[in-house]
Every structure is written in structure tokens, then in C-alpha cells.
PAKELO-880069 format. One record per residue (C-alpha): residue number from 1; residue in one letter; z, y, x. Coordinates in nm, 2 decimals. Layout:
num residu w v u
NUM A Z Y X
...
This chain:
num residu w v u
1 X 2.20 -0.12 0.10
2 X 2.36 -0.43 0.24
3 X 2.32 -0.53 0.57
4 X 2.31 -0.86 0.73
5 X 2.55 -0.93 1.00
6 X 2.58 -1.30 1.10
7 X 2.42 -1.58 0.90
8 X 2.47 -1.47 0.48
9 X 2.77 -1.27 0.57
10 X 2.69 -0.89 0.52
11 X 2.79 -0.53 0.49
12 X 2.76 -0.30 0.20
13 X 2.69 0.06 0.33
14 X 2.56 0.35 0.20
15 X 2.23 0.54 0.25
16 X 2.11 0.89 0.16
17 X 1.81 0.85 -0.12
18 X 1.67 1.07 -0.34
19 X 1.54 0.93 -0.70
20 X 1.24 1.16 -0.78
21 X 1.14 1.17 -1.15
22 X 0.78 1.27 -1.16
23 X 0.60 1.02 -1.34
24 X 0.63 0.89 -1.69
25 X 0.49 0.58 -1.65
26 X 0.47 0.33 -1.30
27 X 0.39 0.44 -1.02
28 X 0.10 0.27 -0.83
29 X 0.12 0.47 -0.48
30 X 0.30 0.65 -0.24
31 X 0.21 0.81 0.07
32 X 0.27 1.05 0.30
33 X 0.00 1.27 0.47
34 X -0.08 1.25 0.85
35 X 0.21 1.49 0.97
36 X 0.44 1.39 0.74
37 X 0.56 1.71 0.59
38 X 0.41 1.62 0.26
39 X 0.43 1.36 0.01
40 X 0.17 1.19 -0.24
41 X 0.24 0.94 -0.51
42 X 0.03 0.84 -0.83
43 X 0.10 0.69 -1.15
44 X -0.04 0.54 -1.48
45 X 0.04 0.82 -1.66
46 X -0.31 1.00 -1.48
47 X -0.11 1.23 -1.27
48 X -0.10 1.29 -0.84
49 X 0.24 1.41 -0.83
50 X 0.26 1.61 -0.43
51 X 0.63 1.64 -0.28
52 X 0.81 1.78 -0.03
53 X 1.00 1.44 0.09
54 X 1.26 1.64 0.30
55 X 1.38 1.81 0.01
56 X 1.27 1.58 -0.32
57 X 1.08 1.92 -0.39
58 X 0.79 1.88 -0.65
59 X 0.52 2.12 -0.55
60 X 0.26 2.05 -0.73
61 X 0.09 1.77 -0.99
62 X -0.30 1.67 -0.97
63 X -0.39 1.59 -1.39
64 X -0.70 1.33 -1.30
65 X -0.90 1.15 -1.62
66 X -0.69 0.84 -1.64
67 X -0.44 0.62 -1.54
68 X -0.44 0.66 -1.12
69 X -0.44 0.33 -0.99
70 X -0.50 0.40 -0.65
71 X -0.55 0.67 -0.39
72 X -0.57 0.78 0.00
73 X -0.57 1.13 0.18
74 X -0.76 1.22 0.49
75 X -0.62 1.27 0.78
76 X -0.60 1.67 0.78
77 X -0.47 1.66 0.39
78 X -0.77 1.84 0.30
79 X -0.93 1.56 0.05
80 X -0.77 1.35 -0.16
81 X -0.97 1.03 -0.33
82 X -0.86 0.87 -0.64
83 X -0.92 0.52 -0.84
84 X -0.94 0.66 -1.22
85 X -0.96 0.39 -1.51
86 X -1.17 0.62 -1.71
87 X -1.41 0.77 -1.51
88 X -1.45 0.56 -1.14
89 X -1.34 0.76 -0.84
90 X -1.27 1.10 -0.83
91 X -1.25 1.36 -0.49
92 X -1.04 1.63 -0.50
93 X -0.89 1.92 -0.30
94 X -0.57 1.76 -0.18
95 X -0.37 2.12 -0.19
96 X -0.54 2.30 -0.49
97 X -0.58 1.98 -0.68
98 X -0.94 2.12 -0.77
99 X -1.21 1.86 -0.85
100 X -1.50 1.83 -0.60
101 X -1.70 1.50 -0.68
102 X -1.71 1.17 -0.88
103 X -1.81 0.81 -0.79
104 X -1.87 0.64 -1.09
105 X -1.86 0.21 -1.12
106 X -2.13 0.02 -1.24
107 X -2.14 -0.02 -1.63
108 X -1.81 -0.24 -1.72
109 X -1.65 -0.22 -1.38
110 X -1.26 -0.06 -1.36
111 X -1.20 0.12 -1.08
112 X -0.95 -0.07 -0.87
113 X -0.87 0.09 -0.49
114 X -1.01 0.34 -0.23
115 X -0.93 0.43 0.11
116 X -1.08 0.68 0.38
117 X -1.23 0.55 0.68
118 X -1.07 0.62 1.04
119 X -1.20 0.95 1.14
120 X -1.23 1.02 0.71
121 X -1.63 1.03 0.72
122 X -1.69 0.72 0.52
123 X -1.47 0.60 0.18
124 X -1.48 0.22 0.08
125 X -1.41 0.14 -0.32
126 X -1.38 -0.16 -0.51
127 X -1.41 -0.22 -0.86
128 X -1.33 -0.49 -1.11
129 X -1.49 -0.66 -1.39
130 X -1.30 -1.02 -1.50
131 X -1.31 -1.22 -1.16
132 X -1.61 -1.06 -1.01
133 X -1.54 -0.72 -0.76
134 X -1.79 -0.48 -0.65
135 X -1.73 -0.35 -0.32
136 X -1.90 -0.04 -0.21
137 X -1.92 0.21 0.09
138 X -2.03 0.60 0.09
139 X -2.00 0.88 0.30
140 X -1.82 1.18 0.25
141 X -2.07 1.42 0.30
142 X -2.28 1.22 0.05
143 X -2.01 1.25 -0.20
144 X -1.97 1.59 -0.17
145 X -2.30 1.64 -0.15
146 X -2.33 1.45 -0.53
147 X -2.61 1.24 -0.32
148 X -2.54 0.90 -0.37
149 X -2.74 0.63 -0.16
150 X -2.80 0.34 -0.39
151 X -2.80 -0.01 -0.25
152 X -2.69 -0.34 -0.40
153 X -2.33 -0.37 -0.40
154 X -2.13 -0.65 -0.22
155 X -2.01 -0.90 -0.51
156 X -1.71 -1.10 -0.42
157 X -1.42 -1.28 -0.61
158 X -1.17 -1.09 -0.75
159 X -1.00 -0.89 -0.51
160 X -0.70 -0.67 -0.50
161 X -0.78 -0.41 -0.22
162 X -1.02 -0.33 0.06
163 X -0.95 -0.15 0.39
164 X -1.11 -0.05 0.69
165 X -1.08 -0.27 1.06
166 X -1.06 -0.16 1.38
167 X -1.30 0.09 1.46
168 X -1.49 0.07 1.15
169 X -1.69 -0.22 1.22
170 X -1.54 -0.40 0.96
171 X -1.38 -0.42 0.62
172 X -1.10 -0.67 0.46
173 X -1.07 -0.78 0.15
174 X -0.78 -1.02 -0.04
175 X -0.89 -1.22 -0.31
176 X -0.75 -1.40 -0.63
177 X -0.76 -1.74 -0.51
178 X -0.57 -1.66 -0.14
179 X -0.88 -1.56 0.07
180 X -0.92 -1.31 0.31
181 X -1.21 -1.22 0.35
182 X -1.39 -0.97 0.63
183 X -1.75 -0.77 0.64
184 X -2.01 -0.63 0.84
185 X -1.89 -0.29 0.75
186 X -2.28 -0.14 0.80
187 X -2.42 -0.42 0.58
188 X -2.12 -0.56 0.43
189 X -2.24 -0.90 0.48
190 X -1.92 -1.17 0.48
191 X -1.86 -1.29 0.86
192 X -1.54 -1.46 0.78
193 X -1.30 -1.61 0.54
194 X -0.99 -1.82 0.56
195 X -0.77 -1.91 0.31
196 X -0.37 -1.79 0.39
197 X -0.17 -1.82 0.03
198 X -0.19 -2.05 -0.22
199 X -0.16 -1.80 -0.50
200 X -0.35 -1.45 -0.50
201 X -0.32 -1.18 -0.24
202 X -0.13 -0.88 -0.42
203 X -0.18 -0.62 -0.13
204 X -0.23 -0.66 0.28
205 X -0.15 -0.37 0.56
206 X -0.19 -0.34 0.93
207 X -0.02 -0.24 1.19
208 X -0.15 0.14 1.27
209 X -0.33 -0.01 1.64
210 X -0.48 -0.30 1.39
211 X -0.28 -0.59 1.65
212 X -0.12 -0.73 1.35
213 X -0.25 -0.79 1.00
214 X 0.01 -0.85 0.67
215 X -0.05 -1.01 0.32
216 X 0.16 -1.04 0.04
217 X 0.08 -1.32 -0.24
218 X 0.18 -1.40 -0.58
219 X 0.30 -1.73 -0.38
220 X 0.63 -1.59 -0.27
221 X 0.53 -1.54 0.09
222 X 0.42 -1.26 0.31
223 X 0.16 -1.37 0.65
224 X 0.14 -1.22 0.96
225 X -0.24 -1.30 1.11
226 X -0.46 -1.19 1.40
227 X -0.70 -0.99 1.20
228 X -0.97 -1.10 1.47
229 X -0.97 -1.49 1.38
230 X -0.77 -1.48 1.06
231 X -0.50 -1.71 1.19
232 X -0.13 -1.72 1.08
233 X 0.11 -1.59 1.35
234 X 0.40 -1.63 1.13
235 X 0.51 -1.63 0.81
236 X 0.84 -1.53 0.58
237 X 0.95 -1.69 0.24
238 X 1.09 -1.37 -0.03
239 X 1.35 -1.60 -0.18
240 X 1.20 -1.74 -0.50
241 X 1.03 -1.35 -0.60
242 X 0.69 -1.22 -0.62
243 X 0.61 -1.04 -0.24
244 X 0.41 -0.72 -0.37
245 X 0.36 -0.48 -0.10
246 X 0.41 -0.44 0.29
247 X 0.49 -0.15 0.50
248 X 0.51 -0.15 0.87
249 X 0.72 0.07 1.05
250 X 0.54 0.31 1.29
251 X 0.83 0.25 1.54
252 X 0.67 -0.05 1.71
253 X 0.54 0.02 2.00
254 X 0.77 0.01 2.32
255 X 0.75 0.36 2.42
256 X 0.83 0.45 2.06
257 X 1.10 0.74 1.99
258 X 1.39 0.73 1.95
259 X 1.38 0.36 1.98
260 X 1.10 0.08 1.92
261 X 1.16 -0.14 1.62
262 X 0.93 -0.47 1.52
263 X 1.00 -0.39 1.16
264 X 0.85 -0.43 0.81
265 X 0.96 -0.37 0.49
266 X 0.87 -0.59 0.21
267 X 0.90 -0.54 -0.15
268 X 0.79 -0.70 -0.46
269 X 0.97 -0.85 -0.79
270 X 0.90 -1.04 -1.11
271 X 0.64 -0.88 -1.39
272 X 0.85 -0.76 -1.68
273 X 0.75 -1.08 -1.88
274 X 0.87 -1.34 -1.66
275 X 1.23 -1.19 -1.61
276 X 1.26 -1.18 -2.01
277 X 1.14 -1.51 -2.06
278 X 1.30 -1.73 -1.71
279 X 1.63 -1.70 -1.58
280 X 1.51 -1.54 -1.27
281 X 1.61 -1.22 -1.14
282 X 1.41 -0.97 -1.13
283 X 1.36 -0.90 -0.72
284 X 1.33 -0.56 -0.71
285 X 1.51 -0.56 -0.37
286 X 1.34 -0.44 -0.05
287 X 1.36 -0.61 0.23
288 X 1.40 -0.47 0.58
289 X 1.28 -0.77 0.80
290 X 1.21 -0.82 1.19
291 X 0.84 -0.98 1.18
292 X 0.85 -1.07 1.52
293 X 1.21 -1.30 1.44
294 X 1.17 -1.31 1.06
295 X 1.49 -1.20 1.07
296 X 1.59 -1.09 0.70
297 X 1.81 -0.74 0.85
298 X 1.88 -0.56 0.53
299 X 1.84 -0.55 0.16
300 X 1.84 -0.17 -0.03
301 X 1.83 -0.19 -0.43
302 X 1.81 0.09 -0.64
303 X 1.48 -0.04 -0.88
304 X 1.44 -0.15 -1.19
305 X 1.15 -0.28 -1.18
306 X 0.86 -0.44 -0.97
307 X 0.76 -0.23 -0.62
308 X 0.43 -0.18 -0.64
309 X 0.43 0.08 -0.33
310 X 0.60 0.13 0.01
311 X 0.52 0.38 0.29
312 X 0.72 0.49 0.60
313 X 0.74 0.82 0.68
314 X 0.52 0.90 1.02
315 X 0.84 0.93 1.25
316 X 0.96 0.58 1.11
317 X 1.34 0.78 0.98
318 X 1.24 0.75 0.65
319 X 1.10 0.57 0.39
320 X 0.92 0.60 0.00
321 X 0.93 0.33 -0.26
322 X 0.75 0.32 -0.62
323 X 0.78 0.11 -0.89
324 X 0.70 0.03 -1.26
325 X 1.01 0.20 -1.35
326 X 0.88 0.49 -1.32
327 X 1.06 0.63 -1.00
328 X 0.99 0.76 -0.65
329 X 1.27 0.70 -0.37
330 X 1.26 0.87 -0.07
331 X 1.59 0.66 0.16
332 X 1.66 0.78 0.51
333 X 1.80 0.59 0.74
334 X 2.15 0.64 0.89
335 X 2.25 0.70 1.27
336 X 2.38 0.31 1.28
337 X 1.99 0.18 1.25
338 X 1.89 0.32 1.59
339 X 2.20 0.15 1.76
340 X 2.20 -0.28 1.87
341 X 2.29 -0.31 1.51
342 X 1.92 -0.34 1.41
């Protein structure tokens, strides 16, 4: 990777990584379960590929319907919920990979992204049809159960991903067009909306206490907004490439061990199409960036292709990466980025 000293001048130094080939197609999703020991990533090719990230170890792969576009585990890595192309969203035994339940979309609607609620008892999908979304809520018992409650679903623009707020009282959503737009999670009615990009929202994150709020756009730019008002603390220009995806280190709080770090990394690139047909590079750097400063700290490459996914590991000493290449990295940081350095 190459780190910035002063101004544009920098240093190139190494940093351990491990290039894990699970997937044959691109990979939509990496993340690591609660305690960190374990590793899940997902893929187009319709496979949950489960790692060891110490080690790079494969220990097991999850064959789902379809393509996997998106996924989350709950909290004690005992269920694992997927985003299938074919057959809507599936539930699964996050260990023995065995299939316990599907959610299917409403006739035409693609599944699109799913994520467990704090405390894992409720799961929030959204599917896609043209520019319309769908954006529904279920419990897990329900699920499981194969006891669906049917109620209307939430119809908003099209929208890239949905997540939880604080305390479950509401739910986020990114849109097409640059909105971001929040719910009454219990009746999912819209109670704000503000417009922070001038191109779509690819993907947004919080901070793990929900202070802080990040979205990446198709516009080149990431935001960093008070989830309570929607207003832009600050922002960050990615230098002419496509900002894709967001992670935030878990490192920031003060009391944080072995020393707090305001840090984000930010990844992204051009789609295949535009590097072939524009003299553009491709972008497929990560960024390690101070969001408090903007501060643009380091740069790691090793991609060949867009980042579609980026995760730190719970203890904040590592970090996953996965792109349309194909390939997983797992990078851990060296001794040097707990020092003044950074």
C-alpha cells in the first residue's frame, strides 16, 4: 500500500494480504460474524463461501438457488439470510448451510438486499422491479415458522439498500436519484427525506453506536450525515472514480484498544464498460481516510476490478475486500498503523 506522508509525497510499504479464490464470478459481500473468528462472503456464481480469515482457510461453501446478491448473519452466527435472484430470500443454518425458510418477492420483483435487525428478531428486504422497490419487514420466528403476515408493502424509488436505525425505530433507505430516505420502522411510513448526491446512492453504513451515517454515490463523493436530521457533516471527493462501498473502522471510540482511530475505508472504481471505452482508470484502489479531517492516509491496490464490498474485522486489525474480479482479500495491518503515523 502507499502511504501518505506530507501533502502528495508518499511511502510504498508492504502489507500482509491474503488473495482468497473462492468464487468464480464477483463477489457482492463480505462479512465477518460477531466474534470475528469467522468469515462470510457471497458471489454471483450462487455460492456463500465461509472462511477462516486468520488463516485464508475455506471451511465450507453454502450452494443457494441463484446468483447471491446480498446477505447478513445474526449476531450468534446461527442464521444466515440471503438475497437470491431466482427464488427471493432464503434462511439458512449459518454452520451446516442447511435450508430453513424462503421469502419469496412479489411477482417480477428481484431480490436486491437483507439485513437482520439489532437484537436479530426482525429481517428487512428490498426488492426491485425497473425503478420501483418494494421494501418489506418480517420477523424471524414468522419466517421460520413459514407464517408470513401479509400487508401492503412500502413502494419507493429505486433503492440500493435498506438498514436498520437506532434502536429499531427506524429504517434507511438510498435511492436512484440521491435520496435518503427514512421510515416508521412499525408502519414503514416515510418521515424524512433529503437529497445528499447528485447521482444515485450505491451503498450507505453507520458507525456501529449509529452517531454517524455514510453514503457512497455514483457522483464521486462519499457524505458523512447526522442520521437524525439527514444533514451533511462533511464530505470527501474519490478523485474522478465511482465511490462504491464504506466501511468504518470499529476503532473509534476513545477508550478503543489498542488505540482509537476516526477511520473509514472507502472503495469503489469504474464498471468494466467505462474503463474500456474512456481513458479513465479503473479506481480500484481503497482508500484509508480520516472522516473527521478528510485526511486521504493511505491507498492499498491489489483489484482488478470494482469493490463492491468492504468489512473490518471486529478488533479493527484487519480488514476484507471483494470485487468483480472475482477475489476475497483479507489485509492486516502492520505494527506502524497504531503509532503517530496514522
Amino acid at each position: 500500500y502507499q502511504r501518505r506522508v506530507h501533502g502528495d509525497s508518499q511511502i510504498t510499504q508492504e502489507m500482509n494480504v491474503y488473495a482468497l479464490k473462492g468464487h468464480e464470478r464477483p463477489v457482492r459481500v463480505v462479512k465477518f460474524n460477531a466474534d470475528g473468528d469467522l468469515l462470510f462472503t457471497c458471489s454471483d456464481d450462487s455460492y456463500v463461501v465461509v472462511w477462516k480469515p486468520s488463516t485464508g482457510e475455506m471451511i465450507g461453501k453454502i450452494k443457494c438457488s441463484s446468483a447471491v446478491k446480498s446477505m447478513d448473519i445474526s449476531k450468534n452466527t446461527k442464521y444466515l439470510i440471503t438475497s437470491e435472484a431466482a427464488i427471493g430470500f432464503g434462511v439458512y443454518e449459518a454452520l451446516s448451510g442447511k435450508n430453513l425458510a424462503t421469502v419469496p418477492t412479489s411477482p417480477s420483483f428481484t431480490p436486491k438486499y437483507c439485513e437482520f435487525s439489532f437484537g436479530d428478531k426482525q429481517i428487512a428486504i428490498l426488492s426491485e422491479k425497473g425503478d420501483s422497490s418494494e421494501l418489506f419487514t418480517h420477523t424471524l420466528d414468522n419466517v421460520l415458522a413459514k407464517k408470513l403476515i401479509s400487508r401492503p408493502p412500502t413502494i419507493l424509488g429505486n433503492a440500493s439498500q435498506v438498514s436498520w436505525g437506532n434502536l429499531n425505530k427506524t429504517l434507511y433507505a438510498g435511492t436512484s436519484k440521491g435520496f435518503m430516505l427514512v421510515f416508521d420502522a412499525k408502519t414503514l411510513e416515510n418521515t424524512n427525506k433529503k437529497k445528499l448526491h447528485k447521482e444515485s446512492i450505491v451503498s450507505f453504513t453507520f458507525t456501529p453506536d449509529r452517531v454517524f451515517l455514510f453514503t457512497c454515490s455514483r457522483d464521486e463523493t462519499y457524505c458523512m450525515v447526522d442520521p437524525d436530521t439527514l444533514d451533511v457533516i462533511n464530505s470527501y471527493n474519490f478523485h474522478g472514480n465511482i465511490s462504491r462501498v464504506i466501511a468504518v473502522s470499529p476503532l473509534y471510540k476513545p477508550n478503543a484498544k489498542p488505540v482509537h482511530r476516526y477511520h473509514i475505508l472507502v472503495g469503489g472504481g469504474q464498471d468494466e464498460k467505462e474503463v474500456t471505452t474512456s481513458r479513465k482508470k479503473g479506481g480500484f484502489e481503497i482508500k484509508l481516510v480520516n472522516y473527521i479531517t478528510s485526511e486521504e492516509l493511505a491507498e492499498i491496490k491489489g483489484h482488478f476490478g470494482p469493490i463492491h464490498s468492504l468489512a473490518f474485522s471486529p478488533d479493527g486489525k484487519s480488514f476484507v475486500s471483494g470485487s468483480e474480479d472475482g477475489y476475497v482479500r483479507v489485509h492486516f495491518f502492520q505494527s506502524d498503523y497504531y503509532t503517530n503515523k496514522f
